[in-house]
Every structure is written in structure tokens, then in C-alpha cells.
Backbone as a ProteinNet text record, in pm:
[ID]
protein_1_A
[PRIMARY]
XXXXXXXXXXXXXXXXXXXXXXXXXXXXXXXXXXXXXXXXXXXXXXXXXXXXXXXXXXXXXXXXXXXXXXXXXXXXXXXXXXXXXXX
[TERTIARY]
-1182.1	-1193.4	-1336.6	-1399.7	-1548.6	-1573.8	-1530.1	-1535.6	-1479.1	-1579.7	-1579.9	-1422.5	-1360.6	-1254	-1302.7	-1428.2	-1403.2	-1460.8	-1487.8	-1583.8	-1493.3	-1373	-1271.9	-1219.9	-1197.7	-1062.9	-1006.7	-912.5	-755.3	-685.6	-675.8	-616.6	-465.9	-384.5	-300.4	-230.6	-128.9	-105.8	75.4	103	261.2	311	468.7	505.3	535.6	542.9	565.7	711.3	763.1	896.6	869.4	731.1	732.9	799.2	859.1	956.6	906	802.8	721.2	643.4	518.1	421.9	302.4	247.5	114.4	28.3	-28.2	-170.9	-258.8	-323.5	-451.9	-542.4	-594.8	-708.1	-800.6	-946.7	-1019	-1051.5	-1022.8	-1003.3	-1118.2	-1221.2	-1309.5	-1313	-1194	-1153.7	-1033.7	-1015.3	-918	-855.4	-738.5	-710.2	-537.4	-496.9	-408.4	-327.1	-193.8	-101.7	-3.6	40.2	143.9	212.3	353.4	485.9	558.6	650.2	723.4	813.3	910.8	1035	1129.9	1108.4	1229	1383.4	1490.9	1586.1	1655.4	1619.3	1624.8	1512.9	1519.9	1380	1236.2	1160.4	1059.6	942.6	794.6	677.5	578.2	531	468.8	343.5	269.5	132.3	69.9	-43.1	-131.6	-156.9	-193.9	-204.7	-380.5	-407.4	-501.6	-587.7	-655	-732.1	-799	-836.3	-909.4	-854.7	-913.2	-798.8	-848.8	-947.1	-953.4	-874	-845.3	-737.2	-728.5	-848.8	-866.6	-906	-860.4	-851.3	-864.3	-991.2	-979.5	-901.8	-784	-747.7	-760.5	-723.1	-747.1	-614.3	-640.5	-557.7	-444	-464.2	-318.5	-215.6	-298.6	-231.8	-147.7	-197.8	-194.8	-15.9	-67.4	70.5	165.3	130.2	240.2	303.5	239.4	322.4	411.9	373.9	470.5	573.4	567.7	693.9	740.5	697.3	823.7	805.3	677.9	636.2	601.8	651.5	566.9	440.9	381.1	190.6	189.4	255.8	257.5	301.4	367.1	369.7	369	220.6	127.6	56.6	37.9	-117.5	-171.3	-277.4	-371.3	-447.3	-418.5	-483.1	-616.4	-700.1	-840.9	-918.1	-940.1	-1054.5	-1205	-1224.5	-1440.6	-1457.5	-1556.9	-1629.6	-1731	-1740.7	-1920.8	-1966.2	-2117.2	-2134.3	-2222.8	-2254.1	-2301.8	-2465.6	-2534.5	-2702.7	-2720.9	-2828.1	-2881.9	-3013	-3084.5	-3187.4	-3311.6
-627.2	-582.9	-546.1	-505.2	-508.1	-384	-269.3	-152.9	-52.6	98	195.9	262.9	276.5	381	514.3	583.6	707.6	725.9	633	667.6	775.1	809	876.4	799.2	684.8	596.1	607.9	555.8	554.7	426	370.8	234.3	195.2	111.3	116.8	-40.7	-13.4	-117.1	-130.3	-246	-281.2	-358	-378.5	-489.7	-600.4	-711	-836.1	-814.4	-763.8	-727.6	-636	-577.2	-450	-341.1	-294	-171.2	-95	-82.8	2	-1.9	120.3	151.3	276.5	274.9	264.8	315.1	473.6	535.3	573.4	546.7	567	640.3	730	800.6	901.3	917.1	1030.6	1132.1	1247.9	1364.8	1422.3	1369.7	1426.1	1484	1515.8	1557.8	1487	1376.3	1298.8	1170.1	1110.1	1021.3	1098.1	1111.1	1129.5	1007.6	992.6	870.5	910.8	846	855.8	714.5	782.9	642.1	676.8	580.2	559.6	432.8	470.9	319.1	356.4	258.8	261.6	217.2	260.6	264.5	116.6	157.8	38.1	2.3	-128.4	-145	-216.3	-238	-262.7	-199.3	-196.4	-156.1	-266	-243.1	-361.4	-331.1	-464.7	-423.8	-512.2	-459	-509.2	-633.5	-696.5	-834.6	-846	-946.1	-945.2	-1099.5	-1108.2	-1238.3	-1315.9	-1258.7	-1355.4	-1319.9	-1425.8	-1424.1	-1362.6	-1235.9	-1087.5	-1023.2	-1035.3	-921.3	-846.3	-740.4	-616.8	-608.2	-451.7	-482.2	-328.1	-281.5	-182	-133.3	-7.2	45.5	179.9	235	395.5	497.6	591.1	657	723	693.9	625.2	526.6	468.6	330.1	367.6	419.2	427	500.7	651.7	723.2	666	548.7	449.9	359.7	312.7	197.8	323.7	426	507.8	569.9	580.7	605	526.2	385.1	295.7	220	291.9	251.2	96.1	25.4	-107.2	-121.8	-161.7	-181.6	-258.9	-334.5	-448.8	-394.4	-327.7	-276.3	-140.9	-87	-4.4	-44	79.8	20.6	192.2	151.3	256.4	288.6	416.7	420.7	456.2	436.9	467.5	608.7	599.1	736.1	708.5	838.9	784	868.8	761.4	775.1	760.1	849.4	890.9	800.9	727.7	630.8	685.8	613.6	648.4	608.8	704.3	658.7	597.7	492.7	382.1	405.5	410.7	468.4	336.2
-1242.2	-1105.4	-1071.4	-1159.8	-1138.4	-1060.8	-1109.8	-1046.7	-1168.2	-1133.2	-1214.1	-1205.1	-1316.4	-1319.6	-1283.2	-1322.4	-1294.6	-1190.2	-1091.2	-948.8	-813.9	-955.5	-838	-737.5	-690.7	-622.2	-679.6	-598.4	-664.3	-691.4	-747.1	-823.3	-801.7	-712.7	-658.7	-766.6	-823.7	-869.5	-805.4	-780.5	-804.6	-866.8	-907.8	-957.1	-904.6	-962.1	-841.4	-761.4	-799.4	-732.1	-614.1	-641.7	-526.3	-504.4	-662.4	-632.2	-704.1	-771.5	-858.7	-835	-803.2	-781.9	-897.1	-887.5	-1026.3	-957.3	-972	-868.3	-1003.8	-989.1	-1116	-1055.1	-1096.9	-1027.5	-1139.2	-1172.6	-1269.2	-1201.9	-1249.5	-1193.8	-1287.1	-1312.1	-1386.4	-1495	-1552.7	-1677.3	-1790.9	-1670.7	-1725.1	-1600.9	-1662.4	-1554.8	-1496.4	-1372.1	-1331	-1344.4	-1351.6	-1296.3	-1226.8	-1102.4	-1020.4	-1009.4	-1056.1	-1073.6	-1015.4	-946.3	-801.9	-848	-887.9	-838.7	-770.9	-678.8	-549.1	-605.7	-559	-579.3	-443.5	-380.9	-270.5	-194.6	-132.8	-76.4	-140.3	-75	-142.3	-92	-182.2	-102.2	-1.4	159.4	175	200.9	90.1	107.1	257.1	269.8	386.9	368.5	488.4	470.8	431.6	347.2	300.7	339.2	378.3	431.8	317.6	202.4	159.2	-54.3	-76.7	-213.7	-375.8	-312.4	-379.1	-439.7	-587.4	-617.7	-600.5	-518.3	-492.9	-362.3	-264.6	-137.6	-116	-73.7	16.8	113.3	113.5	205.8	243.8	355.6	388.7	300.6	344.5	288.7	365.6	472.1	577.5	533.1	537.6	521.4	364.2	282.3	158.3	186.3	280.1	288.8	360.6	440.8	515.2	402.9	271	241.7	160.4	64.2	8.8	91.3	223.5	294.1	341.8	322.8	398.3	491.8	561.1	727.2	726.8	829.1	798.9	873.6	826	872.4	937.2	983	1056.7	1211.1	1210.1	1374.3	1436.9	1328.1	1365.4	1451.4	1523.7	1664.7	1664	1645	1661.1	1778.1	1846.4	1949.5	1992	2041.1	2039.7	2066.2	1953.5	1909.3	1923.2	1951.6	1932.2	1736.7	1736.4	1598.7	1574.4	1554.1	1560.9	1488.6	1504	1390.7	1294.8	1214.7	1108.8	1125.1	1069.5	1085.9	971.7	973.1	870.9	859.5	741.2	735.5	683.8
[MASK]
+++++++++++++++++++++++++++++++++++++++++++++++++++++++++++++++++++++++++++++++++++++++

């Protein structure tokens, strides 16, 4: 994946079935794990455009696929955001 385990993200893995879920994360003193199998249902991930095994998401999104929500007919309504200065 070409990325640090301990940079503190969180590492989201599932099974191809999509009913098990896998949170990896270094807590600076060690690695946390969070396991999740659904009893019914499945998890749905975001749609992904390009064919990256790895895929940046927020941490919304993150608490939408663990509850169920589908991402797909989310709409976000418009906020201001401050931008960011570039130096």
C-alpha cells in the first residue's frame, strides 16, 4: 500500500463478502484493532473511480458505512470552508 502504519490513519479492511470489517489504527504505543461482523446485511463501500487499492475517505463517511447508511443517496448541503493558505 505504500503507506506508513504508524502515521496514525486508520486502515479499513473488508471481506469480499462485505460482512466483516477490520480498523487498524497506531496509537503510539501500539496498534488498536476494531472487528465488526454483521449478522445481516452487508458493508457499502464508496464508489471509487480509479483502480487503487487504496482510497481515501472522511470520517463521515467512515461512520456512514458502519451504520448502514448508503453513500449513494447522501447530498451534502453547502457549507463555507475556509481555505487553506499555500505557502
Amino acid at each position: 500500500m505504500q503507506q506508513s502504519a504508524s502515521s496514525g490513519d486508520i486502515f479499513i479492511f473488508l471481506n469480499r463478502a462485505r460482512t466483516h470489517v477490520k480498523l487498524l489504527r497506531w496509537e503510539g504505543d501500539g496498534f488498536a484493532l476494531y472487528y465488526k461482523r454483521l449478522e445481516q446485511g452487508t458493508y457499502e463501500l464508496p464508489v471509487c473511480t480509479s483502480s487503487n487499492t487504496t482510497m481515501p475517505i472522511t470520517q463521515q463517511q467512515l461512520q456512514f458505512i458502519l451504520q448502514g447508511v448508503a453513500l449513494a443517496k447522501i447530498e451534502y448541503r453547502k457549507r463555507y470552508k475556509k481555505k487553506e493558505l499555500s505557502y
